[in-house]
C-alpha positions, 0 to 999 in steps of 0.5 A: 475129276482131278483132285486140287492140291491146295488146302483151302481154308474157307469154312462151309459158308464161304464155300456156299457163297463162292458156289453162288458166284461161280454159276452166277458168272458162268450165267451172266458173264459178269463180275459178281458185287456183293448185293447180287451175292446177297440177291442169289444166296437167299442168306438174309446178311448184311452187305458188310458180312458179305464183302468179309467173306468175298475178303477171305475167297478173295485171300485164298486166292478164289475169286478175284477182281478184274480191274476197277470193277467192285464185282468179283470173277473166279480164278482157276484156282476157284474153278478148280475147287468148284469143280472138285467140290462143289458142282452141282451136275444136272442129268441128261434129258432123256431126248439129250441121251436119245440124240446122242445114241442116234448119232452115235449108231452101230454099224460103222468103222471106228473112225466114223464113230469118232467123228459121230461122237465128235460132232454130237459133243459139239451139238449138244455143248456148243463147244469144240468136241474132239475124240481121239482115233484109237493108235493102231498099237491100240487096236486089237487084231483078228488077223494079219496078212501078207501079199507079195507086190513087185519088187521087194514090197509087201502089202499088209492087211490087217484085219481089227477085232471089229472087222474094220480092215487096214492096210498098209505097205512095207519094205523089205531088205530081201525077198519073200516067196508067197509060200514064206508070207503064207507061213509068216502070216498063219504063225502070227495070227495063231500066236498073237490075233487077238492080241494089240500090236504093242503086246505082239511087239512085246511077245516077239521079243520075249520070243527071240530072247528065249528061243534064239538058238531054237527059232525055226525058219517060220519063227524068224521070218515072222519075227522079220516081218512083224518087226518091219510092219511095227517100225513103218507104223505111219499112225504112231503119233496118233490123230483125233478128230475135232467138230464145232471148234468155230462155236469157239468164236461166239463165246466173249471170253475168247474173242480176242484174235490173237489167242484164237489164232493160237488155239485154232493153230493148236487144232491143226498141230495136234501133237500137243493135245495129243500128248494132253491127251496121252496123259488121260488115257491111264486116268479113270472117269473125266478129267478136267483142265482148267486155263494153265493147269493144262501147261498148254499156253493156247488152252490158258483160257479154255478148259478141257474136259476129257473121259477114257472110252473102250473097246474090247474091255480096255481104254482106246482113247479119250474123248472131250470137250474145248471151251472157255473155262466160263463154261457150264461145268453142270451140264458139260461133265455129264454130256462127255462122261455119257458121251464115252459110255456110249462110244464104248457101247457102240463100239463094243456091239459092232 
């Protein structure tokens, strides 16, 4: 989880009462008095000892009353210090962790077991869950090959480490016999299956820097044709799929029209939760986003929380859940780190 960058001078009993509040609102959904405080902490204080307190959270800018009302409501801000302090997460029940192996089998592609995990987010959440599909550059390759079609296009197939076959058609500025494909291809997949697109990218260009003088006509015609199935890379930007996301319009905090409008828009643009994502890829365990903290206007009112999966020992994507930042940070940390652990373990045994 992501550490706040505020210092909060609250001593340990403000921090206890703001930790009462938090989960009595994310319960009830509504502003928080100081009687009802005093009811929930079990702390015997008056209610003049009480309102000073809920006086310095409100000061240090955690909680915050909406309106007329005496009651109070967290910030982001005091989401953010809850969630980094004081989160109390309940473990899964057996049955939970049941549902979510079954639902998240071995023995499909990766695509479906995104949208597996997907939809048991959703299920088990009754959120939005959203798993991204691991970028072709991502994904390791056992084996590439090349199949002359008519004219000057070539039919690529690549073949993952996880058996799952992609294909893929280029097109090239001169022609290629059978026998230069067959050549092209066994290079390629000699020096560099096993390897991601991205590393093989790399390799080649480390190759014709080094070996320009000294390429052979096998190396260059190589370096041709992988140049041309990495540039008309049509998955470059990504995707992810998205499951329960009308689970979104049950929740009160969300109700207004205008902000569902936008953030169903969101679902349908994806680039900007794609590059949200993006920024989670290099992140270890789950990463939490509270309303703004996002720097996504359609997410002000809702929280992310997201956690890297992998496949072949490194990270192919991430993975999370999308809900009103009223959410039950408890039990929705746990569901989306397990969540991935899962995803990575199915996806390392296929």
């Amino acid at each position: 989880m992501a550490n706040t960058s505020v210092d909060y001078a609250v001593n340990e009993r403000a921090q206890y009462f703001l930790k009462v509040l938090i989960e009595h609102y994310i319960r009830d959904g509504q502003p928080v008095g100081s009687r009802t405080l005093a009811r929930d902490s079990g702390m015997n204080l008056s209610p003049a000892t009480i309102r000073n307190v809920m006086s310095d959270l409100e000061e240090a800018g955690l909680i915050t009353s909406p309106h007329t009302s005496a009651g109070r409501i967290p910030t982001v801000s005091g989401y953010r210090f809850f969630v980094d302090f004081l989160v109390s997460l309940r473990p899964l029940e057996k049955s939970e962790v049941q549902q979510m192996q079954q639902q998240i089998a071995v023995g499909a592609d990766g695509k479906a077991l995104a949208e597996r995990a997907s939809a048991a987010l959703s299920d088990l959440t009754h959120m939005a869950g959203l798993v991204m599909i691991p970028r072709r550059e991502q994904i390791l390759f056992r084996q590439i090959e090349f199949v002359p079609l008519s004219g000057s296009r070539i039919l690529v197939i690549l073949v993952t480490s996880d058996g799952e076959v992609q294909n893929r058609v280029i097109e090239s500025a001169k022609r290629f016999s059978e026998s230069q494909l067959t050549q092209a291809q066994n290079f390629l997949t000699a020096n560099y299956g096993g390897q991601d697109l991205e590393s093989m990218r790399t390799g080649l260009l480390k190759e014709m820097q080094s070996t320009r003088k000294q390429m052979d006509e096998v190396m260059t015609q190589a370096i041709e044709l992988a140049g041309l199935v990495l540039n008309n890379d049509d998955d470059s930007d990504g995707d992810f799929v998205l499951s329960g996301q009308t689970n979104l319009m049950g929740f009160h905090d969300l109700s207004d029209m205008t902000m569902l409008k936008h953030l169903f828009d969101s679902f349908a643009e994806k680039r900007q939760i794609l590059h949200l994502l993006d920024h989670c890829m290099d992140a270890e365990g789950v990463q939490i986003f509270i309303g703004e903290e996002s720097d996504y206007e359609p997410f002000d009112n809702c929280t992310l929380v997201t956690a890297p999966y992998e496949t072949d020992g490194s990270v192919a994507g991430v993975l999370g859940v999308v809900g009103p930042t009223r959410m039950d940070y408890n039990k929705v940390i746990p569901i989306v780190d397990v969540t991935a652990k899962l995803l990575s373990m199915a996806l390392k045994s296929k």
